[in-house]
VOPA-69215 format. One record per residue (C-alpha): x, y, z. Coordinates in steps of 0.02 Angstrom, whole numbers, padded with zeros to 5 digits, always signed. Layout:
KELUM | X | Y | Z
...
END
This chain:
KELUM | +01633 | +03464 | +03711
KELUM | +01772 | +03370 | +03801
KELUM | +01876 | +03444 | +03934
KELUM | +02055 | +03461 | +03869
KELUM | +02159 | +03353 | +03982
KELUM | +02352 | +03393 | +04014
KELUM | +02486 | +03263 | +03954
KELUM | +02561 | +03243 | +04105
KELUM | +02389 | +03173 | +04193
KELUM | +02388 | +03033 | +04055
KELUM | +02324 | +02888 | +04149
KELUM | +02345 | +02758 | +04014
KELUM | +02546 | +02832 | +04018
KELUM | +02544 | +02764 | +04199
KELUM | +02470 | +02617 | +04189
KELUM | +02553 | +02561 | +04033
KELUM | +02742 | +02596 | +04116
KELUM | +02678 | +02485 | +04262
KELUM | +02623 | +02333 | +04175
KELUM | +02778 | +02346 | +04074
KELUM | +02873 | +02303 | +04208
KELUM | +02930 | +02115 | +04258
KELUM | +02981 | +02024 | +04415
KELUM | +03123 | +02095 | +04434
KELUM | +03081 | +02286 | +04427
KELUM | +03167 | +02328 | +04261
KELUM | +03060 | +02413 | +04116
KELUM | +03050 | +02308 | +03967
KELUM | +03087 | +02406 | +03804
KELUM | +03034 | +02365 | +03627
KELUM | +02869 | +02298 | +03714
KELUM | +02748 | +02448 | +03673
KELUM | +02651 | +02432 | +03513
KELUM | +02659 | +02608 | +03425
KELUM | +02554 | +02561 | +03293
KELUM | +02420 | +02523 | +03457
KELUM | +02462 | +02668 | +03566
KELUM | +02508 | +02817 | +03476
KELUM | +02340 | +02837 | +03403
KELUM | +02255 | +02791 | +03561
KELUM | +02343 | +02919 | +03645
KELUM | +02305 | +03043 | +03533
KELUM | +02123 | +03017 | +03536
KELUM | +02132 | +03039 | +03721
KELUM | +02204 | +03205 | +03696
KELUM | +02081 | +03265 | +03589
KELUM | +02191 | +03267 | +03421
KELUM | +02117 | +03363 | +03293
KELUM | +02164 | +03233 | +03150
KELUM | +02152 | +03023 | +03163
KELUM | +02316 | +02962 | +03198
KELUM | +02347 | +02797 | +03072
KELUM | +02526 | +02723 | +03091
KELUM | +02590 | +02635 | +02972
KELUM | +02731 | +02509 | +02999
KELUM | +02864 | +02446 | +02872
KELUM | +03018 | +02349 | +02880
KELUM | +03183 | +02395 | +02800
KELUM | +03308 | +02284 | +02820
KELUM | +03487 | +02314 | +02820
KELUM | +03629 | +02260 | +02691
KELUM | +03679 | +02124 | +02792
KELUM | +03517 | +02025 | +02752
KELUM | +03499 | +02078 | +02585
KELUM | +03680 | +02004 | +02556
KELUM | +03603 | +01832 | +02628
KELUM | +03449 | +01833 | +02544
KELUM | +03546 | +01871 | +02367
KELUM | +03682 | +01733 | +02408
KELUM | +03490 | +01601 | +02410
KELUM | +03461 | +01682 | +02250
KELUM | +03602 | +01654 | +02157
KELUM | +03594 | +01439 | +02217
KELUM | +03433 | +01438 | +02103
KELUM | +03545 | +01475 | +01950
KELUM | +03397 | +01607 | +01890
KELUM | +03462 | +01705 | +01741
KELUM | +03476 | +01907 | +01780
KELUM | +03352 | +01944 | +01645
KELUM | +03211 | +01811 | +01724
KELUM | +03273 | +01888 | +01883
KELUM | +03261 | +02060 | +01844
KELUM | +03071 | +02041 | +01789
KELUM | +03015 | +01918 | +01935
KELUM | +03097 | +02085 | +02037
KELUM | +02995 | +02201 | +01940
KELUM | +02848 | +02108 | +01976
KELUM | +02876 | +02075 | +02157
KELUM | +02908 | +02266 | +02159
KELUM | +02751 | +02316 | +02066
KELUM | +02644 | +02187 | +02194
KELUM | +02726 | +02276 | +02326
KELUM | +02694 | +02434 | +02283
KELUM | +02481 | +02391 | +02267
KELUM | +02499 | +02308 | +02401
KELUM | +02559 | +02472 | +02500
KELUM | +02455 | +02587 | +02371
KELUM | +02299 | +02490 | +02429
KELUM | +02363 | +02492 | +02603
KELUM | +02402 | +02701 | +02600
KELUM | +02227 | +02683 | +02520
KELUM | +02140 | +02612 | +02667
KELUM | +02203 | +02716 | +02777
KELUM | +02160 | +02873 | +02684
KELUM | +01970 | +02804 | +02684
KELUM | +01974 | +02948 | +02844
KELUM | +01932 | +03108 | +02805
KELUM | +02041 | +03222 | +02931
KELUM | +02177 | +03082 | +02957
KELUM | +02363 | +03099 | +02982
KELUM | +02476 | +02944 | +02929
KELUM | +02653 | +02922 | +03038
KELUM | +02764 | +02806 | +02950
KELUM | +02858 | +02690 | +03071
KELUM | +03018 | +02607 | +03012
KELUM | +03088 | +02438 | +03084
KELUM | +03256 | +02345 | +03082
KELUM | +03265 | +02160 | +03032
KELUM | +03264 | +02117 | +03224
KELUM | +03080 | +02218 | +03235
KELUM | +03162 | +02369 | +03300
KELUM | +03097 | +02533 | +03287
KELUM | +03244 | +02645 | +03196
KELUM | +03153 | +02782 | +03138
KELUM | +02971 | +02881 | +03132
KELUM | +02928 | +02984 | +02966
KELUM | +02787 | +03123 | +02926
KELUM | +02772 | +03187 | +02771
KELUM | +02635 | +03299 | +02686
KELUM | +02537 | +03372 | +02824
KELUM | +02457 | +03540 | +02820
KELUM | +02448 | +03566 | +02998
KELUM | +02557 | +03458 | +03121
KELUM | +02477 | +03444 | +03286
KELUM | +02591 | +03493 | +03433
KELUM | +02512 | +03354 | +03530
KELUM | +02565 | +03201 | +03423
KELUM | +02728 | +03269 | +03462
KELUM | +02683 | +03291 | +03656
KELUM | +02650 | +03117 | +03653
KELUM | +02782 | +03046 | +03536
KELUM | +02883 | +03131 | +03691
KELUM | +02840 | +03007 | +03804
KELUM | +02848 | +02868 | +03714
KELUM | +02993 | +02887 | +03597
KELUM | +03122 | +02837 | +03761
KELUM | +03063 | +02665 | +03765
KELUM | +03121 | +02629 | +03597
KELUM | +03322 | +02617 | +03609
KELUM | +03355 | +02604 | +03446
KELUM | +03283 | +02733 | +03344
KELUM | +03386 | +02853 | +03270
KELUM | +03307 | +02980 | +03136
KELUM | +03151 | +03091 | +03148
KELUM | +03089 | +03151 | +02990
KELUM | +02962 | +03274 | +02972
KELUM | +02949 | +03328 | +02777
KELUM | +02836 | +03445 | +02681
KELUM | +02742 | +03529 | +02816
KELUM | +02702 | +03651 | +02888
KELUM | +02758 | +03696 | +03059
KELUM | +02738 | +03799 | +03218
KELUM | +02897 | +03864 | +03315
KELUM | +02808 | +03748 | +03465
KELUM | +02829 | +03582 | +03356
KELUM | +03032 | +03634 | +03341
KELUM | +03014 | +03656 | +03527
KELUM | +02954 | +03497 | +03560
KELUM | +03057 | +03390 | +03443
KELUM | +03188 | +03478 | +03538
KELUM | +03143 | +03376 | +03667
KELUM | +03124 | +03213 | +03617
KELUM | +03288 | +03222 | +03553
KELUM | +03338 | +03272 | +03724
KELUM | +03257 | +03123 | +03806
KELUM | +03288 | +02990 | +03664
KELUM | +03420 | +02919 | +03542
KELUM | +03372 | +03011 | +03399
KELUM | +03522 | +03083 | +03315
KELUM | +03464 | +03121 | +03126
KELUM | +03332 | +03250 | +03085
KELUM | +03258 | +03284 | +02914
KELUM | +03146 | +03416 | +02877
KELUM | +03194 | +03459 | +02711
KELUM | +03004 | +03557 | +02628
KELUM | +02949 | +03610 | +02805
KELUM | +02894 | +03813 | +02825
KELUM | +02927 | +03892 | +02996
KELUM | +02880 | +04080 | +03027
KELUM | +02991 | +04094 | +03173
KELUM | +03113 | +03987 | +03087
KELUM | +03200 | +03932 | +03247
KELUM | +03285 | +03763 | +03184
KELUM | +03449 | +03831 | +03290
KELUM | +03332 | +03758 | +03428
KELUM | +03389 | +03581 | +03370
KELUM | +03555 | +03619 | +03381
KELUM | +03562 | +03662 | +03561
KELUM | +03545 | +03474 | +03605
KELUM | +03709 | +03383 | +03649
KELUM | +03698 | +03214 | +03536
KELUM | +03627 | +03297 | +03368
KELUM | +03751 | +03204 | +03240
KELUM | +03673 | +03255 | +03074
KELUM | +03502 | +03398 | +03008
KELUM | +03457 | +03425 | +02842
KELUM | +03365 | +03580 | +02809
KELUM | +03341 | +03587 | +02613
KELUM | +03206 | +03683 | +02547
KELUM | +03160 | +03779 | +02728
KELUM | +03155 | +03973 | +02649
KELUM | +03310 | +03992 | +02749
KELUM | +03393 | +04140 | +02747
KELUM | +03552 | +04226 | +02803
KELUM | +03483 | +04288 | +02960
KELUM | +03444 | +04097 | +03002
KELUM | +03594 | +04024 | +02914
KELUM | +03712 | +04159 | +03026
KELUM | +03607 | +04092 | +03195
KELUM | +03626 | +03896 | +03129
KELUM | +03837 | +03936 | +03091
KELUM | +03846 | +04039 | +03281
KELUM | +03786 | +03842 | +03359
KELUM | +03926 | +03781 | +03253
KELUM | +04054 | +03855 | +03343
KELUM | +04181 | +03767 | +03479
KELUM | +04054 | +03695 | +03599
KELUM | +03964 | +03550 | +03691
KELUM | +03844 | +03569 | +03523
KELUM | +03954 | +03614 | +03381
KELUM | +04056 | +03447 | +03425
KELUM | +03920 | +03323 | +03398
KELUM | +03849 | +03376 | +03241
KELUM | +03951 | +03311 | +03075
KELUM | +03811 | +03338 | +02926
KELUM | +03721 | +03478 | +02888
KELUM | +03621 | +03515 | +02717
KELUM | +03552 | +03679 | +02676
KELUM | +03528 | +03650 | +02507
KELUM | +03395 | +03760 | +02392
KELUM | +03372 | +03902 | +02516
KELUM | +03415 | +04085 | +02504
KELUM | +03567 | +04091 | +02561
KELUM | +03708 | +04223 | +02508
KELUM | +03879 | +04261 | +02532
KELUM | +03853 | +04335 | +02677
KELUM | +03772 | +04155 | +02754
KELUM | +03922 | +04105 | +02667
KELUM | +04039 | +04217 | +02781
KELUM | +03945 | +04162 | +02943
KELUM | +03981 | +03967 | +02893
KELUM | +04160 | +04003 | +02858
KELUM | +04176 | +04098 | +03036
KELUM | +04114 | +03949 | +03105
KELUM | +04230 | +03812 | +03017
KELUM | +04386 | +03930 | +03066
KELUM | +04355 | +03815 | +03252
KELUM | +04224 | +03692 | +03225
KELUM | +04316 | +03519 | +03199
KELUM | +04184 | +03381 | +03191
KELUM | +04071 | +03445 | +03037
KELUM | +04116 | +03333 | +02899
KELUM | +03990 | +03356 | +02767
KELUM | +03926 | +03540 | +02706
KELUM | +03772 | +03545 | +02575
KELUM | +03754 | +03722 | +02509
KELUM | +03670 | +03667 | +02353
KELUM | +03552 | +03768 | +02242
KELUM | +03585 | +03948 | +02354
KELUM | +03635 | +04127 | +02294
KELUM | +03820 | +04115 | +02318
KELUM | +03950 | +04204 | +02221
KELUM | +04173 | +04185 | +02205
KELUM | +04160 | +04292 | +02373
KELUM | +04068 | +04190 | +02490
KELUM | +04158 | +04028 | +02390
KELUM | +04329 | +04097 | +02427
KELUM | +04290 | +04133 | +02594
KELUM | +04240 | +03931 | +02665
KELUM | +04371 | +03870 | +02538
KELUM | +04512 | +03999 | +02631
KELUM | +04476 | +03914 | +02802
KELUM | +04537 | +03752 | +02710
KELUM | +04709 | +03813 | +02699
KELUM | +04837 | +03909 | +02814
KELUM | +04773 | +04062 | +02896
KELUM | +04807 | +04190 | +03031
KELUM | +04725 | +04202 | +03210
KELUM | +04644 | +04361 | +03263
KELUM | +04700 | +04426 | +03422
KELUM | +04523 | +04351 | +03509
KELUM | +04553 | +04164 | +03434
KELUM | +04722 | +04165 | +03531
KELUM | +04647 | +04253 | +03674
KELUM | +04517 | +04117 | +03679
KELUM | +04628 | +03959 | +03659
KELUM | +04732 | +04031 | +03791
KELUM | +04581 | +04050 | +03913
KELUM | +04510 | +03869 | +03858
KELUM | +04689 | +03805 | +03914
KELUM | +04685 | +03896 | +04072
KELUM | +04499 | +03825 | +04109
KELUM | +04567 | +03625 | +04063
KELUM | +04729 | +03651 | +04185
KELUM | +04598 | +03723 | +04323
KELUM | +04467 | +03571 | +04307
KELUM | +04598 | +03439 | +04289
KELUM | +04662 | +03523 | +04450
KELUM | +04516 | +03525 | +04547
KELUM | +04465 | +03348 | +04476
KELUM | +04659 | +03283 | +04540
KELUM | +04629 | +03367 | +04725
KELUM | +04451 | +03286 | +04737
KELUM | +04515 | +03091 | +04678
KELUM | +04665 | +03128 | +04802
KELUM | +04544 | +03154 | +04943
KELUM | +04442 | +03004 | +04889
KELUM | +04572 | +02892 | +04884
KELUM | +04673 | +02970 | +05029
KELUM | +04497 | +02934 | +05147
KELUM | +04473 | +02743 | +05069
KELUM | +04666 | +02735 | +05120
KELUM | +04638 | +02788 | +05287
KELUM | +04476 | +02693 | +05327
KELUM | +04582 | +02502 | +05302
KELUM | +04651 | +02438 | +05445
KELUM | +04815 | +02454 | +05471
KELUM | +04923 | +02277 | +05473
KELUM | +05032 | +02272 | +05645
KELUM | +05183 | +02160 | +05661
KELUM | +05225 | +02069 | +05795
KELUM | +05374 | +02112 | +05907
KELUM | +05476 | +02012 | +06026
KELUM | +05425 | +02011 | +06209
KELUM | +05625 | +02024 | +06227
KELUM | +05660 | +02180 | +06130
KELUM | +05692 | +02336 | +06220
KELUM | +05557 | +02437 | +06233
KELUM | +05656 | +02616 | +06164
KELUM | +05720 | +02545 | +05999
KELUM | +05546 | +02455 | +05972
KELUM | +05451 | +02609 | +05964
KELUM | +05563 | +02710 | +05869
KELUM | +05573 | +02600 | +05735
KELUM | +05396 | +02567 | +05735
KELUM | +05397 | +02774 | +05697
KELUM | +05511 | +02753 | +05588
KELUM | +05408 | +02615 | +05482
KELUM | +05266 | +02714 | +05485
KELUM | +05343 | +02875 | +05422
KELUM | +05417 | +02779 | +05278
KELUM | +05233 | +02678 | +05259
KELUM | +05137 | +02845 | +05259
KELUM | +05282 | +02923 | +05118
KELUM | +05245 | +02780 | +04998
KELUM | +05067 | +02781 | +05047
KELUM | +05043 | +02955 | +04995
KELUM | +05164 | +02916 | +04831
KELUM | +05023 | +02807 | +04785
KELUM | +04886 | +02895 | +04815
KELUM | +04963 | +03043 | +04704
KELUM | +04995 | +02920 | +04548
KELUM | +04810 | +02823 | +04573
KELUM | +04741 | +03026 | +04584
KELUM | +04844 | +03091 | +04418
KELUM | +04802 | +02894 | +04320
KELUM | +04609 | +02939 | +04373
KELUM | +04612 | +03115 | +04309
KELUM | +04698 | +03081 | +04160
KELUM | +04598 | +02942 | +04105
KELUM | +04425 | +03052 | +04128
KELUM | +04515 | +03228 | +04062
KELUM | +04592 | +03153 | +03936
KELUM | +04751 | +03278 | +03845
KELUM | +04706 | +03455 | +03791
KELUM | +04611 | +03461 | +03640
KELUM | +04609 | +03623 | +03539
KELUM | +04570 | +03678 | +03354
KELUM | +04712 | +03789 | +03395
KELUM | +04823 | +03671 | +03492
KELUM | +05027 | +03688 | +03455
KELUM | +05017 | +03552 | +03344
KELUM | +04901 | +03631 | +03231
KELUM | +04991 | +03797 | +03247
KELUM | +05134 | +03877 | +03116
KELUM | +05221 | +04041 | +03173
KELUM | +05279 | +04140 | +03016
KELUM | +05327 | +04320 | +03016
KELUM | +05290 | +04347 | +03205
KELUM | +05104 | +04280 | +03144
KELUM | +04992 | +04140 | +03242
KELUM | +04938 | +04031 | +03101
KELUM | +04821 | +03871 | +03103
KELUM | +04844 | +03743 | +02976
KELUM | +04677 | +03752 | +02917
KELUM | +04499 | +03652 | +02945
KELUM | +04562 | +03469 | +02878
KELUM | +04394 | +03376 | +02967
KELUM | +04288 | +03447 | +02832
KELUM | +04270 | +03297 | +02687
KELUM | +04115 | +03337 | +02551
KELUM | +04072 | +03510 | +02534
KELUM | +03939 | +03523 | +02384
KELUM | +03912 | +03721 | +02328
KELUM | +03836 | +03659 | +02147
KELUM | +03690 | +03768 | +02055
KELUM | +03763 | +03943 | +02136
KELUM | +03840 | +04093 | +02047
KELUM | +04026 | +04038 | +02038
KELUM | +04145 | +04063 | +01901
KELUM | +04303 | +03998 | +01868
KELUM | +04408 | +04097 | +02003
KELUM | +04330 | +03979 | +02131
KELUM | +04410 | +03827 | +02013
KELUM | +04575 | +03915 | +02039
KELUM | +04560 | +03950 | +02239
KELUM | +04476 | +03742 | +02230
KELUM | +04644 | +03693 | +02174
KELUM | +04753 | +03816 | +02293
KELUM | +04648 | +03714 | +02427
KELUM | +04684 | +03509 | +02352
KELUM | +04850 | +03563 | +02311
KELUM | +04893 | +03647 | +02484
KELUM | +04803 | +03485 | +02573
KELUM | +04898 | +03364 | +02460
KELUM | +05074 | +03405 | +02539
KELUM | +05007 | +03432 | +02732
KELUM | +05037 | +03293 | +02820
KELUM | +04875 | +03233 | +02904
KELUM | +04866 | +03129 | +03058
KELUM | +04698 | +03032 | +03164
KELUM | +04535 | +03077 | +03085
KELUM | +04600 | +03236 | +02986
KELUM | +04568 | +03174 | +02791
KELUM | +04525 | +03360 | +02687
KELUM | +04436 | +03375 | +02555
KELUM | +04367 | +03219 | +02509
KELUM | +04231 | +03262 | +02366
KELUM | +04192 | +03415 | +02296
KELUM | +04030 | +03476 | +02195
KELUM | +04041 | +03613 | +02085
KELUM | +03897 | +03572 | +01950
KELUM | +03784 | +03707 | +01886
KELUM | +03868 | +03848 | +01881
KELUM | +03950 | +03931 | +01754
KELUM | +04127 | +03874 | +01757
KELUM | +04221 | +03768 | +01616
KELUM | +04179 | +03573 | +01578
KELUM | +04360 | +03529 | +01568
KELUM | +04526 | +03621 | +01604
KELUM | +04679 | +03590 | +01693
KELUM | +04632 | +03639 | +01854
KELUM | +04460 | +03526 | +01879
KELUM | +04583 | +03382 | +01789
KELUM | +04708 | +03409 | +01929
KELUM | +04557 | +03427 | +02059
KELUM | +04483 | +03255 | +02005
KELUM | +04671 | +03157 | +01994
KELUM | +04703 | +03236 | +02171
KELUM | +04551 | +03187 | +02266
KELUM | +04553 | +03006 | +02180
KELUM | +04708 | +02971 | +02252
KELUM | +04655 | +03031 | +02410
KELUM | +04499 | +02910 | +02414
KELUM | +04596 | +02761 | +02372
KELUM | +04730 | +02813 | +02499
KELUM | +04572 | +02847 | +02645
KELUM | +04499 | +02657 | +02589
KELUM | +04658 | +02584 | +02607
KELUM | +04706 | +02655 | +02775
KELUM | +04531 | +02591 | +02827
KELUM | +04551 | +02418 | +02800
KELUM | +04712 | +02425 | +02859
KELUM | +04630 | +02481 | +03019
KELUM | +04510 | +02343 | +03010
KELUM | +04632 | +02203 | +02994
KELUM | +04730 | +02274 | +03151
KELUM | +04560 | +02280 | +03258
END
């Protein structure tokens, strides 16, 4: 039997981070071979499966554009081009059956897909179909996931997994540049995928098909909320899980602060008109509780007292820097009396330590307000409506798709839908603020046609074209 060894005594770790390194001290990335290393590093760890890694290219639309504008010079008709395509796609595909094949030749072997850029950069690692992830391929992937700059998305599908493998990927998020996760088919006990949401650059986590329920879905919405977290993270999918309206209620608690979510996949779930009604209210006009406005007030109060203390501690830096230049003296007469000399020499440097400190104040304030930035609030005044005595907020306006299709809604969801476009359609919206963008209603038992979806469709049309417009407008400005 080998001795287990611990990760962090990896020699070949060591070694392989000093001869990466050149002349001038700087560690070369995009140099280590994953398809060489990952499975040697297993094997030194005593995996319990054969790592194989498998490496394929997908390149982006940019090249296909170029490669398509070559086709078209040949003057190749589209159907002769259509089946040369289908038969460069079927050799393709044997060529990666009988590649998959090979490398299933090994009994108790696990296959980790790696995904490269058309300038042979890793973008993304992929799992899928493994009855037992080991939590030392992840271990490893740990260490050498930060070398690779531009990957982006993890995906770990159809498996089944250990709380300690969420723990872990945890981590190499942490460490790395990863900011997609998929596990859509993967089984946790412990179900602890808030975990992943605890990192700070998480942009987007699909969880369809993960047996989550509201307990889970009421954890995942409580990450959601204002925070370092909750203000990173802009797609989430929790499609064809067992989620209810009262998952439903947690979400919409959430999306009454959280600002940066723009995309909401609540597909294929057990959710009636009430848990419907409820995300759909935060869309429009609604009242503060007593604890939102107690809260913005104390998130004010905590900006005004760091922008403070960051104003005092640039003062003192540049006060010191000030003080530690040598003063410029003028030259005086040899015939001036002595008397007036020196009191207008104190005079001059009264005045010169004034303007000095004038400066100082407006270099301090330029410094802090460049790093602070202004207050920014889900609740800020601009964003606020008094009406009756009564604290309103204009509503959520940064969510854009929200799909709720295949649940158990009826047509009063149709009629709060259009309370929502219609409300959204005469707000004014400014910056990144679009509303409802897209919405997905299919599957449940509602009408075909009527004049509400009609008015729904014309609505959010307009507001597309409008959205593409501004956008190139945008671009031709830049």
């Amino acid at each position: 039997m080998k001795s287990e060894r611990s990760i962090r005594s990896i020699k070949s770790t060591r070694s392989l981070r000093s001869s990466l390194k050149g002349h001038s001290g700087k560690l070369v990335t995009e140099i280590i071979d994953l398809e060489a290393v990952l499975p040697v590093s297993c094997a030194k760890f005593n995996c319990p499966y054969i790592i194989l890694v498998k490496k394929t290219q997908q390149n982006d639309d940019y090249y296909r554009a170029l490669k398509n504008l070559d086709g078209t010079k040949k003057r190749i008709s589209m159907a002769q081009s259509a089946k040369q395509e289908s038969v460069h796609s079927i050799r393709a595909d044997d060529q990666e059956s009988t590649s998959a094949d090979g490398l299933s030749t090994h009994i108790n072997s696990l296959t980790v897909t790696s995904v490269y850029d058309t300038f042979n950069c890793l973008t993304g690692i992929y799992i899928n179909e493994v009855a037992h992830l080991p939590r030392i391929l992840m271990q490893v992937m740990r260490y050498l996931v930060p070398h690779y700059k531009n990957i982006t998305t993890v995906s770990i599908t159809n498996c089944k997994l250990e709380a300690s493998i969420l723990y872990e990927l945890s981590k190499i998020i942490t460490v790395s540049t990863v900011v997609h996760v998929h596990l859509d088919g993967t089984s946790v006990a412990e179900a602890n995928y808030a975990i992943l949401l605890d990192t700070a650059h998480l942009k987007s986590l699909t969880l369809s098909r993960c047996g989550i329920n509201d307990n889970v879905c009421g954890i995942l919405a409580s990450r959601l909320y204002l925070s370092a977290t909750g203000e990173k993270l802009s797609l989430l999918n929790l499609s064809s899980n067992h989620i209810t309206d009262v998952g439903a209620k947690s979400l919409a608690e959430a999306l009454r602060t959280n600002r940066c979510l723009r995309y909401l996949n609540i597909a294929d779930n057990h959710i009636t008109d009430d848990g419907a009604t409820s995300i759909l209210n935060v869309l429009m006009e609604f009242p503060l509780t007593s604890n939102e406005v107690l809260n913005k007030r104390k998130r004010f109060i905590t900006y005004l007292r760091r922008k403070n203390e960051m104003y005092l501690k640039y003062l003192a830096d540049v006060t010191s820097v000030e003080m530690c230049k040598p003063a410029k003296r003028k030259k005086t007469s040899v015939t001036s009396v002595k008397s007036r000399s020196s009191a207008r020499k104190e005079k001059e440097t009264h005045q010169q330590q004034q303007s000095m400190c004038t400066d100082d104040s407006i270099r301090a304030k330029m410094l802090t307000q460049q790093l602070m930035g202004p207050f920014l609030d889900p609740f800020q005044s601009d964003c606020l409506k008094i009406h009756d005595g009564t604290t309103n907020c204009l509503g959520n306006m940064a969510l854009a798709y929200l799909n709720m299709s295949y649940n158990d809604l009826s047509f009063m969801t149709i009629q709060t839908l259009r309370n929502v476009v219609d409300y959204q359609k005469c707000l004014k919206l400014v910056g990144y603020q679009t509303g409802l963008l897209k919405i997905v209603v299919d599957g449940n038992n509602m009408p075909i046609r009527c004049r509400e979806m009609m008015f729904i469709s014309e609505v959010l049309s307009g507001k597309n074209q409008e959205v593409v417009k501004r956008r190139k407008a945008s671009k031709i400005c830049a």
